[in-house]
MIDOSE-1310 file (N, C-alpha, C; in nm, 2 decimals, decimal comma, always signed):
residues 218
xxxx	+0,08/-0,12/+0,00/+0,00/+0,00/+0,00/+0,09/+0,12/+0,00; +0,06/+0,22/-0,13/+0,11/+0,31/-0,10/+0,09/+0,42/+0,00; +0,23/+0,49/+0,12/+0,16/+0,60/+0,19/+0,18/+0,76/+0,10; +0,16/+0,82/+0,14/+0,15/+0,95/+0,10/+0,27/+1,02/+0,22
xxxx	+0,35/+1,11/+0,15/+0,41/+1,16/+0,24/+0,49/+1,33/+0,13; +0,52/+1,38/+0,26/+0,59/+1,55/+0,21/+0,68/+1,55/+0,33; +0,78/+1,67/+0,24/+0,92/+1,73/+0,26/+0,86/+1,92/+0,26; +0,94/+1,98/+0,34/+0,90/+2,09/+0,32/+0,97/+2,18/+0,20
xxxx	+1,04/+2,11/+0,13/+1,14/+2,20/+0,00/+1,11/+2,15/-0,13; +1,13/+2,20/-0,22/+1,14/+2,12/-0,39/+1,22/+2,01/-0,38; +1,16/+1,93/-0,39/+1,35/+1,85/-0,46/+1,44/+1,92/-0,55; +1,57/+1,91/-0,54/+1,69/+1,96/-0,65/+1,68/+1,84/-0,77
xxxx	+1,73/+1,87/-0,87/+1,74/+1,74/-0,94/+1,82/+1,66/-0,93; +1,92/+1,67/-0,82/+2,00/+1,52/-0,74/+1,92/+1,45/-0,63; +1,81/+1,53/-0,60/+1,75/+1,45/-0,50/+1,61/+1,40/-0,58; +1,56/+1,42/-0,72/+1,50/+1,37/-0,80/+1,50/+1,25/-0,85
xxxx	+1,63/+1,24/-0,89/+1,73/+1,17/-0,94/+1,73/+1,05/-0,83; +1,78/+1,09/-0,74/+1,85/+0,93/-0,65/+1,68/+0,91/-0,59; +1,56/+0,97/-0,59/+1,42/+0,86/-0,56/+1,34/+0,80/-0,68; +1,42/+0,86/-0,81/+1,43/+0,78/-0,91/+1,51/+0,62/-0,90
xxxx	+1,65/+0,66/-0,89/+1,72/+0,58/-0,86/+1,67/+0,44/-0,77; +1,59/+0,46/-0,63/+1,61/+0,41/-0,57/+1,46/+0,35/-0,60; +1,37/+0,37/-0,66/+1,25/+0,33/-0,69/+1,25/+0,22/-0,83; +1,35/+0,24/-0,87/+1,44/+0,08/-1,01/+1,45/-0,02/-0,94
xxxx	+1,36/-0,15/-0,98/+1,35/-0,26/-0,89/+1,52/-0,29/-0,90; +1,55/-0,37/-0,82/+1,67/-0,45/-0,80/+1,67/-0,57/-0,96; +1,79/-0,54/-1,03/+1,82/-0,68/-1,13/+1,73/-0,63/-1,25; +1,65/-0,47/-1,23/+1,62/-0,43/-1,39/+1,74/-0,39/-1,46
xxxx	+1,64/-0,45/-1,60/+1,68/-0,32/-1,74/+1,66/-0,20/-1,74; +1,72/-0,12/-1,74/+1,69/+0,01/-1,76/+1,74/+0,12/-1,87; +1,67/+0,20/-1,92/+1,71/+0,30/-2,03/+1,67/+0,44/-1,95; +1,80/+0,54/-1,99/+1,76/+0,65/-1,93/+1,78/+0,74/-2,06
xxxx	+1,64/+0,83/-2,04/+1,63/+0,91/-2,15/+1,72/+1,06/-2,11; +1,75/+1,12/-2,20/+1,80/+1,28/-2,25/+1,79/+1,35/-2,16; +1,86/+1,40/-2,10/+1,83/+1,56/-1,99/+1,80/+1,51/-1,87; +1,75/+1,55/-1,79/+1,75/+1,50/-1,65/+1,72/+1,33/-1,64
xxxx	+1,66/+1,23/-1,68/+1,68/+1,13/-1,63/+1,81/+1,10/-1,64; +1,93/+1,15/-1,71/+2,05/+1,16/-1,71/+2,13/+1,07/-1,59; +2,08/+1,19/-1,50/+2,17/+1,20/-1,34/+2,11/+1,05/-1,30; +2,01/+1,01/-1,30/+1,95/+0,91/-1,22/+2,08/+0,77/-1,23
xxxx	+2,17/+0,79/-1,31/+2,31/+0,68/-1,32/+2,37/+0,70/-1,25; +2,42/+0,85/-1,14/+2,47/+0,87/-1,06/+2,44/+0,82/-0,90; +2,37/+0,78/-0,89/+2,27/+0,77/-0,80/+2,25/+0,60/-0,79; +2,28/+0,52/-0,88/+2,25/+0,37/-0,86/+2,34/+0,35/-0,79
xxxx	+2,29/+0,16/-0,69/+2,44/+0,13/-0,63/+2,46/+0,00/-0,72; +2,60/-0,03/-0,64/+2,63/-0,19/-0,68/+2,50/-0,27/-0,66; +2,48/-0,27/-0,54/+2,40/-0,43/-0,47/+2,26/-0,41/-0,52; +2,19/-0,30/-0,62/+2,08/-0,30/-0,68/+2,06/-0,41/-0,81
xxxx	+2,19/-0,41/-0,87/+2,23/-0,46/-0,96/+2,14/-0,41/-1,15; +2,13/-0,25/-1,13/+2,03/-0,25/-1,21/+2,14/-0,21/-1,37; +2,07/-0,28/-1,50/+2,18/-0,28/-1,59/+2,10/-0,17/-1,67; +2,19/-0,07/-1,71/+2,16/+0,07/-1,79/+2,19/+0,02/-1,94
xxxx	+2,07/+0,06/-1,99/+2,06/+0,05/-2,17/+2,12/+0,18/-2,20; +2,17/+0,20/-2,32/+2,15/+0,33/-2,38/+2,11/+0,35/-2,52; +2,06/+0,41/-2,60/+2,02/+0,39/-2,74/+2,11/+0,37/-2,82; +2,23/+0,40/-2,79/+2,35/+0,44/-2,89/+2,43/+0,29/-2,87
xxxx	+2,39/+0,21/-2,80/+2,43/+0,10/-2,82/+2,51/+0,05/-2,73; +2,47/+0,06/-2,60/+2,56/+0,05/-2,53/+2,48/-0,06/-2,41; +2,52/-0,17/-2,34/+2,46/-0,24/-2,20/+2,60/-0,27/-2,06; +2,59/-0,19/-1,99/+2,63/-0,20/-1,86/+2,66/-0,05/-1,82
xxxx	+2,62/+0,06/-1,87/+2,67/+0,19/-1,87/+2,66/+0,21/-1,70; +2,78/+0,29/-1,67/+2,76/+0,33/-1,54/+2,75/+0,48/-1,52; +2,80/+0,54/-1,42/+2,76/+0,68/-1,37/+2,87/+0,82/-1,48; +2,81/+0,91/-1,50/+2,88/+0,98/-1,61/+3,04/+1,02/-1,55
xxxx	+3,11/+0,99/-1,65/+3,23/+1,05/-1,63/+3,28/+1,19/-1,59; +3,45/+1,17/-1,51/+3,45/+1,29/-1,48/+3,61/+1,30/-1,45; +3,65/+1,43/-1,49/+3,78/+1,43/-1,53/+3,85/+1,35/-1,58; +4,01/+1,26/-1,55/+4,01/+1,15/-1,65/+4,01/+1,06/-1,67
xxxx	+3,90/+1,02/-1,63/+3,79/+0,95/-1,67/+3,72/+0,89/-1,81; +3,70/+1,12/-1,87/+3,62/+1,10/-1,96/+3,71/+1,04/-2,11; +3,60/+0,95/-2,13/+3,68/+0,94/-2,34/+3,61/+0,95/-2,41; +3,62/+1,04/-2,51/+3,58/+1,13/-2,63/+3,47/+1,02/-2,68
xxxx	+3,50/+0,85/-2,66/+3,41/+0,79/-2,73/+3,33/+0,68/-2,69; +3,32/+0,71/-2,53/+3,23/+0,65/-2,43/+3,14/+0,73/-2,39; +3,02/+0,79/-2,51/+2,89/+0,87/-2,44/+2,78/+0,78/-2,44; +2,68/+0,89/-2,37/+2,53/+0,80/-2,40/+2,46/+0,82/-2,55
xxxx	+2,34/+0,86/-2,49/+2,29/+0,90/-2,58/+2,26/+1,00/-2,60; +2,27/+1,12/-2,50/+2,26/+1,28/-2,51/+2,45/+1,33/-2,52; +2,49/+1,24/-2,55/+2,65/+1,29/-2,59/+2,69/+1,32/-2,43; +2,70/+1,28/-2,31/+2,72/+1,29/-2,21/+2,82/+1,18/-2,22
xxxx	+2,97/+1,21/-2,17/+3,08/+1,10/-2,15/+3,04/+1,08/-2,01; +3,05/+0,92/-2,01/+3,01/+0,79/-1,91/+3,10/+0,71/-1,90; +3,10/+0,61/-1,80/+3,20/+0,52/-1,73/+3,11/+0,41/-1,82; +3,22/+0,29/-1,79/+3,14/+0,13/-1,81/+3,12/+0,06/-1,66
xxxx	+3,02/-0,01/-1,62/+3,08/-0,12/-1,55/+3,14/-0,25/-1,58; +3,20/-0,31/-1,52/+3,26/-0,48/-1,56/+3,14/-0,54/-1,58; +3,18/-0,60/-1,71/+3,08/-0,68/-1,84/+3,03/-0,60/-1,96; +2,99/-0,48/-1,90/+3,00/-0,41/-2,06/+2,99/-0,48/-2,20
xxxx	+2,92/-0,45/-2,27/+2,90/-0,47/-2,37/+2,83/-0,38/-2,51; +2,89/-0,37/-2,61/+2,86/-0,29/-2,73/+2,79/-0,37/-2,86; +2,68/-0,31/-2,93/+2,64/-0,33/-3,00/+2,57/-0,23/-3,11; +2,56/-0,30/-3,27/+2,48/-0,23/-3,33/+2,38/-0,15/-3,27
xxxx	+2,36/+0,00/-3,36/+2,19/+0,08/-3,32/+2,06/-0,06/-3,38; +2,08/-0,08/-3,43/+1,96/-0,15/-3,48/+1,96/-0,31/-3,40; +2,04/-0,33/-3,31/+2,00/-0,46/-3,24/+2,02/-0,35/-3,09; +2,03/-0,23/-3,09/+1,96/-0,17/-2,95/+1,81/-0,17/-3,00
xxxx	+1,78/-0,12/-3,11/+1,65/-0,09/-3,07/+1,55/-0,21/-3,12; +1,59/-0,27/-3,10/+1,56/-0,45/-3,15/+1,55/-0,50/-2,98; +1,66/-0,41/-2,90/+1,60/-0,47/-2,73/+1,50/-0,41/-2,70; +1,51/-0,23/-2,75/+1,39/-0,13/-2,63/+1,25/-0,22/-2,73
xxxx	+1,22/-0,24/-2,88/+1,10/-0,22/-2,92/+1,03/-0,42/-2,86; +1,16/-0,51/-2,83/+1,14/-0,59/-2,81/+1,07/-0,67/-2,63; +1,08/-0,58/-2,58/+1,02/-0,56/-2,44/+1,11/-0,62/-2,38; +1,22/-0,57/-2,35/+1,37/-0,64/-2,30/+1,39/-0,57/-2,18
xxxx	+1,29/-0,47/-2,21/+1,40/-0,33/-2,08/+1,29/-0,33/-2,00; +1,25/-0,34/-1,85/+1,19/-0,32/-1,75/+1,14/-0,19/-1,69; +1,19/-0,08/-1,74/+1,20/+0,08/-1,69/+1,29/+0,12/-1,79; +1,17/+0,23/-1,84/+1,28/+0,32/-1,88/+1,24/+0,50/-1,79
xxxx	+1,31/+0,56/-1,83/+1,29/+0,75/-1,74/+1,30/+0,82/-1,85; +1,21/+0,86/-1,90/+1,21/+1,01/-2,00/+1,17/+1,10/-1,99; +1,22/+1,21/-2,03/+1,20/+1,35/-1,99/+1,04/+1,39/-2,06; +1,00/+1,51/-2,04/+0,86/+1,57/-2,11/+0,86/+1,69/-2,08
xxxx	+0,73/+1,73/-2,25/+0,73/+1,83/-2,20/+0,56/+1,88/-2,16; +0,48/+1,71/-2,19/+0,36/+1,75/-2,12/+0,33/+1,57/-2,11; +0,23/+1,57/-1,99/+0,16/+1,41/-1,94/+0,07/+1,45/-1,91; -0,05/+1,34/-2,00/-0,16/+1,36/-1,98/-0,20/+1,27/-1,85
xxxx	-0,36/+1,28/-1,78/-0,40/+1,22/-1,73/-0,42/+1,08/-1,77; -0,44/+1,05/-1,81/-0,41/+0,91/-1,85/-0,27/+0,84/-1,93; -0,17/+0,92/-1,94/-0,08/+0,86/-1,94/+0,02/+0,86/-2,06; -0,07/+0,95/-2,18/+0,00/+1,02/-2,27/+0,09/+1,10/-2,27
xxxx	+0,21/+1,07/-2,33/+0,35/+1,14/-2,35/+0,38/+1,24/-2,44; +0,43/+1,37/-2,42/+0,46/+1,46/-2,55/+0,60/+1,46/-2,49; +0,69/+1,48/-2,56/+0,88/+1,47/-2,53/+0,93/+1,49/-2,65; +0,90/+1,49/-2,78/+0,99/+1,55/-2,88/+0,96/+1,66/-2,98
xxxx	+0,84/+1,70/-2,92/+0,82/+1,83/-2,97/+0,71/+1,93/-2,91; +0,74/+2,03/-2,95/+0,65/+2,17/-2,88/+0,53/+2,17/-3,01; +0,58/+2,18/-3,15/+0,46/+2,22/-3,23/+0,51/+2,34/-3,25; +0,57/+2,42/-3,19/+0,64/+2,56/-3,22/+0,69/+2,53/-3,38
xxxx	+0,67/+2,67/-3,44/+0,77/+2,68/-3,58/+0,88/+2,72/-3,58; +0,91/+2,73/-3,48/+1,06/+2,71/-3,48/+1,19/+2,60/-3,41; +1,04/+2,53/-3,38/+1,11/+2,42/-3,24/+1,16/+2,28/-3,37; +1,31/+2,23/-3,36/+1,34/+2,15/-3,41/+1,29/+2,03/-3,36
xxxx	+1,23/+1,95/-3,39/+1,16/+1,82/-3,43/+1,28/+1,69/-3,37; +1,24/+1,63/-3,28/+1,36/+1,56/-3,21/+1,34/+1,41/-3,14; +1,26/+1,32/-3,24/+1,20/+1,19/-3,13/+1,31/+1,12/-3,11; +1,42/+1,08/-3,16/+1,53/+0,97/-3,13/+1,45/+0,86/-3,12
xxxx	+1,47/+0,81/-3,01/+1,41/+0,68/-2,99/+1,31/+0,66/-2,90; +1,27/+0,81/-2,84/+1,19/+0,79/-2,76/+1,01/+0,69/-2,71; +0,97/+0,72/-2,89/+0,85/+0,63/-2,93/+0,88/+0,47/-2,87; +0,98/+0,40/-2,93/+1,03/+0,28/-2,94/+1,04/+0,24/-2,78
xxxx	+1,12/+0,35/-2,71/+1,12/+0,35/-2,56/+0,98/+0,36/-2,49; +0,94/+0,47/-2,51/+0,81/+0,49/-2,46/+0,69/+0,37/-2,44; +0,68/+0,29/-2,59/+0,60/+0,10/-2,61/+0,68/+0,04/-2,61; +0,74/+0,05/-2,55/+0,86/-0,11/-2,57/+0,85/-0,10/-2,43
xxxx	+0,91/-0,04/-2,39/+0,95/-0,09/-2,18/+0,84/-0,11/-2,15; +0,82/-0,21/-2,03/+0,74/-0,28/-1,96/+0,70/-0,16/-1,87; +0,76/-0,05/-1,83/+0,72/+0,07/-1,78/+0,81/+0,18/-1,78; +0,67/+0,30/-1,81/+0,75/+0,38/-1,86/+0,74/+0,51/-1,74
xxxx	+0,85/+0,60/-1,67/+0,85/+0,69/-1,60/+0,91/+0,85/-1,65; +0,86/+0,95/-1,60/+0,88/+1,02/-1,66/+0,94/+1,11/-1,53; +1,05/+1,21/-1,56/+1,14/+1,27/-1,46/+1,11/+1,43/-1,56; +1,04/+1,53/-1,48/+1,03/+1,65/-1,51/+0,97/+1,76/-1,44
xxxx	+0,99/+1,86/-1,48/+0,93/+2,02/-1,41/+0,79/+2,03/-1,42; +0,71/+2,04/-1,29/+0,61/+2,07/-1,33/+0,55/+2,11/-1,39; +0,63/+2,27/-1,40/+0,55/+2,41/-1,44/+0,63/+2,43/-1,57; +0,63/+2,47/-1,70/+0,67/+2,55/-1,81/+0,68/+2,67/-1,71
xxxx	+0,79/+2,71/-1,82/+0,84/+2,86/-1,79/+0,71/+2,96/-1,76; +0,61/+2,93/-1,84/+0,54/+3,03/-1,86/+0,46/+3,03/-1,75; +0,48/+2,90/-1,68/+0,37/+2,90/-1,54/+0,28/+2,80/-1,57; +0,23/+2,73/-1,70/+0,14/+2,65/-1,69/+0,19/+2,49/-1,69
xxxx	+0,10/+2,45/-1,65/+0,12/+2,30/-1,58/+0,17/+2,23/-1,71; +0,23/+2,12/-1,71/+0,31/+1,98/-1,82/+0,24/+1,85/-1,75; +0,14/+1,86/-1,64/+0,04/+1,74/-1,58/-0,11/+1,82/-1,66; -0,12/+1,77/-1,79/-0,30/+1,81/-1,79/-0,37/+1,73/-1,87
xxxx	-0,49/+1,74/-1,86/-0,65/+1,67/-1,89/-0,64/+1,57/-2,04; -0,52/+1,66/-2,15/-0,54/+1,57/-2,22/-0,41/+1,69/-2,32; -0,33/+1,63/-2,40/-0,21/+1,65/-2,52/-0,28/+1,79/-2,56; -0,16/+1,87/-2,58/-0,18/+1,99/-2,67/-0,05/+1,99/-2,77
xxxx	+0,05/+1,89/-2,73/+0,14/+1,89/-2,81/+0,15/+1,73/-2,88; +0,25/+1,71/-3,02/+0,22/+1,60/-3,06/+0,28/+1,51/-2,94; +0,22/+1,40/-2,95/+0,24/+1,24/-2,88/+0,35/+1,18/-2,92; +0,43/+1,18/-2,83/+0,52/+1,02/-2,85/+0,46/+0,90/-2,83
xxxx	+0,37/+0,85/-2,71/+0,29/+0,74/-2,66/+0,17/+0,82/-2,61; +0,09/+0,65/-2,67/-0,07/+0,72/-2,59/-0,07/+0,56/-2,44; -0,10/+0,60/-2,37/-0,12/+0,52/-2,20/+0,00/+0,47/-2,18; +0,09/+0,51/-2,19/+0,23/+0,44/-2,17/+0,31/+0,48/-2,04
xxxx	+0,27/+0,62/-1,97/+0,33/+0,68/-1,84/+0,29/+0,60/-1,73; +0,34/+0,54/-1,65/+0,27/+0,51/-1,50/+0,31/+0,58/-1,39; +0,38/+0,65/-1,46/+0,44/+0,75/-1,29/+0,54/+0,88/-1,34; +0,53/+0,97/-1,25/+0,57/+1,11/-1,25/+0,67/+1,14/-1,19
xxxx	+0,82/+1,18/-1,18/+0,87/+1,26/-1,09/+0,91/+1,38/-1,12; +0,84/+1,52/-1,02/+0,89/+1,62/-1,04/+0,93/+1,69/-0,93; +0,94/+1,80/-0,89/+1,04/+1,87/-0,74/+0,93/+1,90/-0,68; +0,78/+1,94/-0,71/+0,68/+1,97/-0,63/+0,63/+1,86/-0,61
xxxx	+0,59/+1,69/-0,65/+0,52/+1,62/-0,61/+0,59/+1,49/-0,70; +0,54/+1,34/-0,68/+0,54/+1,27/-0,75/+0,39/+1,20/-0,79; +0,36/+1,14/-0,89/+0,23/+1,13/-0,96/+0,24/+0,94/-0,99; +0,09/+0,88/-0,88/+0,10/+0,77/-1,00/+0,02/+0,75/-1,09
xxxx	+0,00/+0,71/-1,20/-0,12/+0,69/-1,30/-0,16/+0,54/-1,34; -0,26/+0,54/-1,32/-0,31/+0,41/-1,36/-0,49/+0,42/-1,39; -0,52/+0,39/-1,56/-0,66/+0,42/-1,62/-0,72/+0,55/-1,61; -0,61/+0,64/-1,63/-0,67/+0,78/-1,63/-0,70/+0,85/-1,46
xxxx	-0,64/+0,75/-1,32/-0,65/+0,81/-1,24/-0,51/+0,84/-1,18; -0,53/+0,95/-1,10/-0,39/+1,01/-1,06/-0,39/+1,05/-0,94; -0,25/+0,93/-0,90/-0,26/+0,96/-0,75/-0,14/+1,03/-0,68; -0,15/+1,14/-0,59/+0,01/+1,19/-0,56/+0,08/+1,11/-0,43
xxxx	+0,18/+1,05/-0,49/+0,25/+0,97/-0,38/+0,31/+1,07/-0,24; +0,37/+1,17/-0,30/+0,45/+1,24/-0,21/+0,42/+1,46/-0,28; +0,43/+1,52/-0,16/+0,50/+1,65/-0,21/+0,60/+1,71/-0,17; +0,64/+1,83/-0,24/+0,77/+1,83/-0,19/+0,77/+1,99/-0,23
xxxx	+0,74/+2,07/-0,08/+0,74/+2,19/-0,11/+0,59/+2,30/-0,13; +0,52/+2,21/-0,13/+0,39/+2,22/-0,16/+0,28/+2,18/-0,07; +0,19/+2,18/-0,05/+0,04/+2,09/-0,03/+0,00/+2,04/-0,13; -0,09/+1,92/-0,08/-0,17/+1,85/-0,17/-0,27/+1,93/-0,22
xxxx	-0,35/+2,04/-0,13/-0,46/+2,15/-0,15/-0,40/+2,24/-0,30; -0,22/+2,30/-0,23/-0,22/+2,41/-0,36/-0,18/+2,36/-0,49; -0,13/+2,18/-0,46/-0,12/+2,11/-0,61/-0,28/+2,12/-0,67; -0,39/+2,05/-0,63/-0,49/+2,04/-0,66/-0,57/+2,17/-0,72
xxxx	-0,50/+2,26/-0,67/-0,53/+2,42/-0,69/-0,52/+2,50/-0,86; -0,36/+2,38/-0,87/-0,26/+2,48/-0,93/-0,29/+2,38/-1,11; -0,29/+2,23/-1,10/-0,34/+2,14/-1,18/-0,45/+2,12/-1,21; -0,49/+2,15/-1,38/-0,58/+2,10/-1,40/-0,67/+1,97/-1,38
xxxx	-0,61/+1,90/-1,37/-0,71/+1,77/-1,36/-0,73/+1,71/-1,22; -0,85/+1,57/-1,20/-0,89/+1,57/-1,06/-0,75/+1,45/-0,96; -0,71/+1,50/-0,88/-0,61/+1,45/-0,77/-0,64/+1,34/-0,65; -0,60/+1,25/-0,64/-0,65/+1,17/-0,53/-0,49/+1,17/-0,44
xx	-0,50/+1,16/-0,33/-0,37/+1,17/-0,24/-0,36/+1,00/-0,20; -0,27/+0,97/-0,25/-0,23/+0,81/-0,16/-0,25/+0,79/-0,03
Protein backbone atom coordinates (compact mmCIF):
# COMPACT_ATOMS: atom_id res chain seq x y z
CA UNK A 1 0.00 0.00 0.00
CA UNK A 2 1.09 3.08 -0.97
CA UNK A 3 1.61 5.96 1.93
CA UNK A 4 1.53 9.51 1.00
CA UNK A 5 4.15 11.63 2.41
CA UNK A 6 5.95 15.49 2.12
CA UNK A 7 9.17 17.29 2.57
CA UNK A 8 8.99 20.93 3.21
CA UNK A 9 11.41 22.03 -0.04
CA UNK A 10 11.42 21.17 -3.91
CA UNK A 11 13.52 18.48 -4.59
CA UNK A 12 16.93 19.55 -6.51
CA UNK A 13 17.40 17.38 -9.41
CA UNK A 14 20.02 15.24 -7.40
CA UNK A 15 17.45 14.46 -5.02
CA UNK A 16 14.99 13.68 -7.99
CA UNK A 17 17.33 11.72 -9.36
CA UNK A 18 18.51 9.26 -6.53
CA UNK A 19 14.22 8.63 -5.61
CA UNK A 20 14.29 7.78 -9.10
CA UNK A 21 17.19 5.84 -8.56
CA UNK A 22 16.06 4.15 -5.70
CA UNK A 23 12.47 3.27 -6.89
CA UNK A 24 14.37 0.78 -10.11
CA UNK A 25 13.47 -2.62 -8.87
CA UNK A 26 16.74 -4.47 -7.98
CA UNK A 27 18.25 -6.78 -11.30
CA UNK A 28 16.20 -4.33 -13.85
CA UNK A 29 16.84 -3.20 -17.44
CA UNK A 30 16.86 0.14 -17.60
CA UNK A 31 17.06 3.00 -20.25
CA UNK A 32 17.65 6.49 -19.29
CA UNK A 33 16.30 9.15 -21.51
CA UNK A 34 17.95 12.77 -22.45
CA UNK A 35 18.30 15.57 -19.88
CA UNK A 36 17.49 15.04 -16.47
CA UNK A 37 16.78 11.34 -16.30
CA UNK A 38 20.48 11.57 -17.12
CA UNK A 39 21.66 12.03 -13.39
CA UNK A 40 19.46 9.09 -12.19
CA UNK A 41 23.06 6.84 -13.23
CA UNK A 42 24.75 8.73 -10.59
CA UNK A 43 22.69 7.74 -7.96
CA UNK A 44 22.51 3.70 -8.59
CA UNK A 45 24.44 1.28 -6.29
CA UNK A 46 26.25 -1.93 -6.77
CA UNK A 47 23.95 -4.27 -4.75
CA UNK A 48 20.79 -2.99 -6.85
CA UNK A 49 22.35 -4.55 -9.59
CA UNK A 50 20.28 -2.47 -12.07
CA UNK A 51 21.84 -2.81 -15.87
CA UNK A 52 21.60 0.67 -17.93
CA UNK A 53 20.61 0.45 -21.72
CA UNK A 54 21.47 3.27 -23.85
CA UNK A 55 20.21 3.89 -27.42
CA UNK A 56 23.50 4.43 -28.95
CA UNK A 57 24.35 0.98 -28.23
CA UNK A 58 25.62 0.49 -25.26
CA UNK A 59 24.64 -2.36 -22.03
CA UNK A 60 26.25 -2.02 -18.59
CA UNK A 61 26.70 1.85 -18.65
CA UNK A 62 27.57 3.34 -15.40
CA UNK A 63 27.63 6.79 -13.72
CA UNK A 64 28.83 9.84 -16.06
CA UNK A 65 32.32 10.46 -16.31
CA UNK A 66 34.46 12.89 -14.82
CA UNK A 67 37.85 14.30 -15.27
CA UNK A 68 40.08 11.47 -16.48
CA UNK A 69 37.87 9.46 -16.73
CA UNK A 70 36.17 10.97 -19.56
CA UNK A 71 36.83 9.41 -23.42
CA UNK A 72 35.81 11.33 -26.26
CA UNK A 73 34.14 7.94 -27.27
CA UNK A 74 32.28 6.53 -24.29
CA UNK A 75 28.94 8.73 -24.42
CA UNK A 76 25.25 8.05 -24.01
CA UNK A 77 22.87 9.04 -25.78
CA UNK A 78 22.64 12.80 -25.11
CA UNK A 79 26.51 12.90 -25.89
CA UNK A 80 27.24 12.91 -22.13
CA UNK A 81 30.83 10.98 -21.53
CA UNK A 82 30.11 7.88 -19.14
CA UNK A 83 31.97 5.24 -17.34
CA UNK A 84 31.42 1.31 -18.14
CA UNK A 85 30.80 -1.25 -15.54
CA UNK A 86 32.56 -4.76 -15.64
CA UNK A 87 30.76 -6.78 -18.38
CA UNK A 88 29.97 -4.09 -20.64
CA UNK A 89 29.00 -4.72 -23.70
CA UNK A 90 28.62 -2.86 -27.29
CA UNK A 91 26.43 -3.34 -30.05
CA UNK A 92 24.80 -2.32 -33.27
CA UNK A 93 21.95 0.79 -33.22
CA UNK A 94 19.65 -1.54 -34.82
CA UNK A 95 20.00 -4.63 -32.39
CA UNK A 96 19.62 -1.68 -29.47
CA UNK A 97 16.46 -0.91 -30.67
CA UNK A 98 15.59 -4.47 -31.50
CA UNK A 99 15.96 -4.65 -27.31
CA UNK A 100 13.89 -1.29 -26.29
CA UNK A 101 10.97 -2.17 -29.23
CA UNK A 102 11.41 -5.90 -28.14
CA UNK A 103 10.16 -5.57 -24.37
CA UNK A 104 13.69 -6.38 -23.02
CA UNK A 105 14.00 -3.27 -20.84
CA UNK A 106 11.88 -3.17 -17.50
CA UNK A 107 12.03 0.84 -16.91
CA UNK A 108 12.83 3.18 -18.84
CA UNK A 109 12.89 7.46 -17.40
CA UNK A 110 12.11 10.13 -19.99
CA UNK A 111 11.99 13.54 -19.90
CA UNK A 112 8.58 15.75 -21.05
CA UNK A 113 7.31 18.29 -21.99
CA UNK A 114 3.57 17.50 -21.25
CA UNK A 115 1.65 14.08 -19.36
CA UNK A 116 -1.61 13.59 -19.81
CA UNK A 117 -4.01 12.24 -17.33
CA UNK A 118 -4.14 9.15 -18.48
CA UNK A 119 -0.82 8.59 -19.36
CA UNK A 120 -0.05 10.24 -22.68
CA UNK A 121 3.51 11.37 -23.50
CA UNK A 122 4.60 14.64 -25.50
CA UNK A 123 8.82 14.69 -25.34
CA UNK A 124 9.90 15.48 -28.79
CA UNK A 125 8.16 18.35 -29.75
CA UNK A 126 6.47 21.70 -28.82
CA UNK A 127 4.61 22.24 -32.35
CA UNK A 128 6.43 25.63 -32.16
CA UNK A 129 7.66 26.81 -35.79
CA UNK A 130 10.60 27.05 -34.82
CA UNK A 131 11.11 24.24 -32.36
CA UNK A 132 13.38 21.54 -34.14
CA UNK A 133 11.59 18.21 -34.33
CA UNK A 134 13.55 15.65 -32.08
CA UNK A 135 12.01 11.91 -31.30
CA UNK A 136 15.35 9.66 -31.26
CA UNK A 137 14.13 6.81 -29.90
CA UNK A 138 11.87 7.87 -27.59
CA UNK A 139 8.51 6.25 -29.32
CA UNK A 140 10.34 2.77 -29.41
CA UNK A 141 11.18 3.46 -25.59
CA UNK A 142 8.06 4.89 -24.63
CA UNK A 143 5.96 1.04 -26.12
CA UNK A 144 8.56 -1.07 -25.66
CA UNK A 145 9.47 -0.85 -21.83
CA UNK A 146 7.42 -2.76 -19.59
CA UNK A 147 7.23 0.75 -17.85
CA UNK A 148 7.52 3.81 -18.57
CA UNK A 149 8.52 6.89 -15.99
CA UNK A 150 8.80 10.25 -16.56
CA UNK A 151 11.36 12.73 -14.60
CA UNK A 152 10.34 16.50 -15.08
CA UNK A 153 9.29 20.19 -14.09
CA UNK A 154 6.06 20.65 -13.30
CA UNK A 155 5.52 24.12 -14.38
CA UNK A 156 6.67 25.50 -18.15
CA UNK A 157 8.36 28.64 -17.91
CA UNK A 158 5.42 30.32 -18.57
CA UNK A 159 3.74 28.98 -15.39
CA UNK A 160 1.40 26.53 -16.90
CA UNK A 161 1.17 23.02 -15.83
CA UNK A 162 3.13 19.75 -18.17
CA UNK A 163 0.36 17.38 -15.76
CA UNK A 164 -2.98 18.09 -17.87
CA UNK A 165 -6.45 16.72 -18.91
CA UNK A 166 -5.35 15.70 -22.25
CA UNK A 167 -2.08 16.51 -25.23
CA UNK A 168 -1.80 19.94 -26.67
CA UNK A 169 1.42 18.87 -28.12
CA UNK A 170 2.20 16.02 -30.65
CA UNK A 171 2.39 12.41 -28.80
CA UNK A 172 5.17 10.22 -28.50
CA UNK A 173 2.95 7.41 -26.61
CA UNK A 174 -0.65 7.21 -25.95
CA UNK A 175 -1.21 5.22 -22.05
CA UNK A 176 2.32 4.40 -21.74
CA UNK A 177 3.31 6.82 -18.44
CA UNK A 178 2.68 5.07 -14.98
CA UNK A 179 4.43 7.54 -12.90
CA UNK A 180 5.68 11.11 -12.52
CA UNK A 181 8.75 12.60 -10.86
CA UNK A 182 8.86 16.22 -10.37
CA UNK A 183 10.39 18.69 -7.44
CA UNK A 184 6.78 19.70 -6.32
CA UNK A 185 5.22 16.18 -6.06
CA UNK A 186 5.39 12.65 -7.52
CA UNK A 187 2.34 11.33 -9.61
CA UNK A 188 1.02 7.68 -9.96
CA UNK A 189 -1.24 6.92 -12.96
CA UNK A 190 -3.11 4.08 -13.55
CA UNK A 191 -6.64 4.22 -16.20
CA UNK A 192 -6.68 7.76 -16.31
CA UNK A 193 -6.47 8.08 -12.38
CA UNK A 194 -3.87 10.13 -10.63
CA UNK A 195 -2.58 9.57 -7.50
CA UNK A 196 0.10 11.90 -5.61
CA UNK A 197 2.49 9.66 -3.84
CA UNK A 198 4.48 12.36 -2.15
CA UNK A 199 4.97 16.47 -2.10
CA UNK A 200 7.67 18.34 -1.87
CA UNK A 201 7.41 21.86 -1.10
CA UNK A 202 3.87 22.23 -1.58
CA UNK A 203 0.40 20.88 -0.33
CA UNK A 204 -1.71 18.54 -1.68
CA UNK A 205 -4.61 21.51 -1.47
CA UNK A 206 -2.19 24.07 -3.56
CA UNK A 207 -1.21 21.07 -6.10
CA UNK A 208 -4.88 20.40 -6.57
CA UNK A 209 -5.26 24.17 -6.89
CA UNK A 210 -2.61 24.77 -9.34
CA UNK A 211 -3.41 21.35 -11.79
CA UNK A 212 -5.82 20.96 -14.04
CA UNK A 213 -7.06 17.70 -13.57
CA UNK A 214 -8.85 15.71 -10.56
CA UNK A 215 -6.13 14.46 -7.75
CA UNK A 216 -6.50 11.74 -5.32
CA UNK A 217 -3.70 11.71 -2.42
CA UNK A 218 -2.27 8.14 -1.64
Amino acid sequence: MTTFTTTEAHLSRDEMARMVAADIPAGAFANLGIGQPTNVSNHLTPEQGVTLHTENGMLGMGPAAVGQEIDGDLINAGKVPVTELAGASYFHHADSFAMMRGGHLDVCVLGAFQVSAAGDLANWHTGAADAIPAVGGAMDLATGAKATWVMMNLFAKSGEPKLVEALTYPATGLGCVSRIYTEQAVFLLDGGCVTVRSTHGTSFEELAARVPIGLTRA
